[in-house]
Biotite code that builds the C-alpha atoms (Angstrom):
import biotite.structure as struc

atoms = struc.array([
    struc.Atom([-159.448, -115.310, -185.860], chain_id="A", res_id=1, res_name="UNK", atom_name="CA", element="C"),
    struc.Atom([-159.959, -116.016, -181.912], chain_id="A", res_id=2, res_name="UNK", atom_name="CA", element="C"),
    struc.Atom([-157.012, -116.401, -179.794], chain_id="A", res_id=3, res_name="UNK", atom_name="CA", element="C"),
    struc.Atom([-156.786, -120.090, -179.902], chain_id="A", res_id=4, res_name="UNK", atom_name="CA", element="C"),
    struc.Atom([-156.510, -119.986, -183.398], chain_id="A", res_id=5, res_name="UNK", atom_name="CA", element="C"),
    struc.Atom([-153.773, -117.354, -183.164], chain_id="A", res_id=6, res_name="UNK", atom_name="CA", element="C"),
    struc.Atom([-151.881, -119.457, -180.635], chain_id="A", res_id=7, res_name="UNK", atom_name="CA", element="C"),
    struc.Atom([-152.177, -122.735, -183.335], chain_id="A", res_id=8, res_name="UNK", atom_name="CA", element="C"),
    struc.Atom([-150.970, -120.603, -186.446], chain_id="A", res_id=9, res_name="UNK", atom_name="CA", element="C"),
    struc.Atom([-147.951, -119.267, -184.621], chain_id="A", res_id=10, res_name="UNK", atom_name="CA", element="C"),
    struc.Atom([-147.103, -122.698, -183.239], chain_id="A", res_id=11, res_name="UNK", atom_name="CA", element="C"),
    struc.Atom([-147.657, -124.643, -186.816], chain_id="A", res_id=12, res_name="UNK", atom_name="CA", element="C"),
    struc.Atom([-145.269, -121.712, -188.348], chain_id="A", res_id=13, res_name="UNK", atom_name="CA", element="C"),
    struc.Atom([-142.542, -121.947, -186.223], chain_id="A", res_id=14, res_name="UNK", atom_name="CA", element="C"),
    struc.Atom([-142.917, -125.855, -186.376], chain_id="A", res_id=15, res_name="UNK", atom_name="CA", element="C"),
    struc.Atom([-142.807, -125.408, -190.242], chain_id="A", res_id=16, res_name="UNK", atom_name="CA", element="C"),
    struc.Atom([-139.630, -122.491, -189.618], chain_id="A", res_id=17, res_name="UNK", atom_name="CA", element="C"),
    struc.Atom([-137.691, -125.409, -187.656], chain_id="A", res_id=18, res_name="UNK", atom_name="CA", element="C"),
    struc.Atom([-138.780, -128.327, -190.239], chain_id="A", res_id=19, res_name="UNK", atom_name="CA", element="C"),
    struc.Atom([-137.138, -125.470, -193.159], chain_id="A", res_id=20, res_name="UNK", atom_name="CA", element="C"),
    struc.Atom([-134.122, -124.901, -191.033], chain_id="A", res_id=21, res_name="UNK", atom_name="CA", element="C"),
    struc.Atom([-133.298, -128.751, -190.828], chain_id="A", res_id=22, res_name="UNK", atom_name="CA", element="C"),
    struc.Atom([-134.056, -129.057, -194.081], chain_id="A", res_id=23, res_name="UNK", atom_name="CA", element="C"),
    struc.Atom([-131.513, -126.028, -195.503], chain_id="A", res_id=24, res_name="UNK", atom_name="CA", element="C"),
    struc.Atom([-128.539, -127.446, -193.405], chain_id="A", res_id=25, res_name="UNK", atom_name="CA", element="C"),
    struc.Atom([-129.530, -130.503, -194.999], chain_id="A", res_id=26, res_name="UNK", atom_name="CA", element="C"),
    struc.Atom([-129.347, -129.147, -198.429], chain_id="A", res_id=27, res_name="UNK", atom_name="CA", element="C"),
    struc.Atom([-126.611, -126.645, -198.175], chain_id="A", res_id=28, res_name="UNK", atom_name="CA", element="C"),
    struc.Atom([-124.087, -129.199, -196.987], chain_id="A", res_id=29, res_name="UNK", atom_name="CA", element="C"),
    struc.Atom([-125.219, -131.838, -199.970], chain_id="A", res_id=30, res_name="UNK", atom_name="CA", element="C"),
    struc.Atom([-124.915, -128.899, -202.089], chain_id="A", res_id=31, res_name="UNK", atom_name="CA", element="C"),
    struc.Atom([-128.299, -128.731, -203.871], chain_id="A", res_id=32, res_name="UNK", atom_name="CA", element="C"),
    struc.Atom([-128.609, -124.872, -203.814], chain_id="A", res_id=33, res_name="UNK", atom_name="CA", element="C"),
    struc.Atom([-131.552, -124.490, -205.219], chain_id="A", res_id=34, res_name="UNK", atom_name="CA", element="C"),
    struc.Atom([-133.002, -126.061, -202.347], chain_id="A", res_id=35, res_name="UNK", atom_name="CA", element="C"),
    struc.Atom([-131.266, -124.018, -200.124], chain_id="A", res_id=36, res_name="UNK", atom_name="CA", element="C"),
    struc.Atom([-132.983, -120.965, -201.309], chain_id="A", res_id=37, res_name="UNK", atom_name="CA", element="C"),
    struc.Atom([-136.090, -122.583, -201.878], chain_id="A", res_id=38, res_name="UNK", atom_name="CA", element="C"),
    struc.Atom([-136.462, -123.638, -198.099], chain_id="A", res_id=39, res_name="UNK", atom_name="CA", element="C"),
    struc.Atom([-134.708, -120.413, -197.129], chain_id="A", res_id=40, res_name="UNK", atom_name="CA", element="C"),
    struc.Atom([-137.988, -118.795, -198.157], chain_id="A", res_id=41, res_name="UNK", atom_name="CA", element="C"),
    struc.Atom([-140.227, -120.807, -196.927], chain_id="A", res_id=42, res_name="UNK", atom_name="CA", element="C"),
    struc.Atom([-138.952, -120.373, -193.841], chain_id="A", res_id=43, res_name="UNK", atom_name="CA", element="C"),
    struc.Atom([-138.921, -116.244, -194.109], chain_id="A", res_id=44, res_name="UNK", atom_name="CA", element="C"),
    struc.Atom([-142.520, -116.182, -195.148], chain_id="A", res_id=45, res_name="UNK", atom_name="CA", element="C"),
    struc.Atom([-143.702, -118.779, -191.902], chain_id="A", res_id=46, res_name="UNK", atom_name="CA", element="C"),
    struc.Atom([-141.681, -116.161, -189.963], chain_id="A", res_id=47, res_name="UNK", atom_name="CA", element="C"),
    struc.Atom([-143.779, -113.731, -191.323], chain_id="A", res_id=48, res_name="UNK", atom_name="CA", element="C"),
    struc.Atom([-146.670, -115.489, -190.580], chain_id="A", res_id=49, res_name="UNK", atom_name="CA", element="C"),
    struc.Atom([-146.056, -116.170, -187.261], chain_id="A", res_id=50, res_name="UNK", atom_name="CA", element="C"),
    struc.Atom([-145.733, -112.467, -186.482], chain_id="A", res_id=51, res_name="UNK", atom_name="CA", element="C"),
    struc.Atom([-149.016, -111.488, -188.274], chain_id="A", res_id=52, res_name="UNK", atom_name="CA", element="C"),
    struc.Atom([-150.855, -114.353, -186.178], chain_id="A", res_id=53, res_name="UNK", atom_name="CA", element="C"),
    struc.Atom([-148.904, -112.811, -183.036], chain_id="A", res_id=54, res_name="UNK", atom_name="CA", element="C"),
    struc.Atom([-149.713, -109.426, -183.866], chain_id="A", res_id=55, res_name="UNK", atom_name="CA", element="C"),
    struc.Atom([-153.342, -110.400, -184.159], chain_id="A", res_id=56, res_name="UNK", atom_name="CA", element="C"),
    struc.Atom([-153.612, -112.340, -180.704], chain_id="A", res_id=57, res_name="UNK", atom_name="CA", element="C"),
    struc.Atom([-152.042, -109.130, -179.135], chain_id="A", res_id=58, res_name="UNK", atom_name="CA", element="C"),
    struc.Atom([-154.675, -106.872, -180.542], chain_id="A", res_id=59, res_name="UNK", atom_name="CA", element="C"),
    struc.Atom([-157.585, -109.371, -179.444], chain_id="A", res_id=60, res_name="UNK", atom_name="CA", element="C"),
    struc.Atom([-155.618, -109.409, -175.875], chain_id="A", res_id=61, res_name="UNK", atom_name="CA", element="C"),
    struc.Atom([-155.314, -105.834, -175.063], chain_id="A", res_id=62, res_name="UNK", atom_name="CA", element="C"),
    struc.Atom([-159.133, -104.947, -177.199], chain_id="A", res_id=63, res_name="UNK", atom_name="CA", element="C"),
    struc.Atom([-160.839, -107.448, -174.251], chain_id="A", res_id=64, res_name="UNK", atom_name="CA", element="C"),
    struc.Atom([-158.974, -105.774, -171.214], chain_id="A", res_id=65, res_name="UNK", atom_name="CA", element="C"),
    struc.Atom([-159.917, -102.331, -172.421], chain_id="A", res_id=66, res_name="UNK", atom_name="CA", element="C"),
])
């Protein structure tokens, strides 16, 4: 992965961590629990993502200034 590639994973994740937080409200306050943890995941695991793809991008950064 280059850094542009990093910088479009992180920014798709977190798009994908605010569509799942709109999306729990949504379903926690028309009671469908399920959903709730369902989306609740999906949201942990982007975050996840987002700080692998971050993680990555650093390690390109500091490996070209070296």
């Amino acid at each position: 992965m280059d850094k542009k590639t990093c910088w479009i994973v992180i920014f798709l994740s977190l798009a994908v961590n605010v569509v799942m937080l709109q999306w729990t409200v949504e379903a926690y306050f028309g009671l469908e629990y399920e959903q709730v943890y369902l989306f609740t995941a999906i949201a942990c695991l982007s975050v996840f993502v987002a700080l692998a793809a971050f993680f990555r991008w650093r390690k390109l950064e500091y490996k070209e200034r070296q």
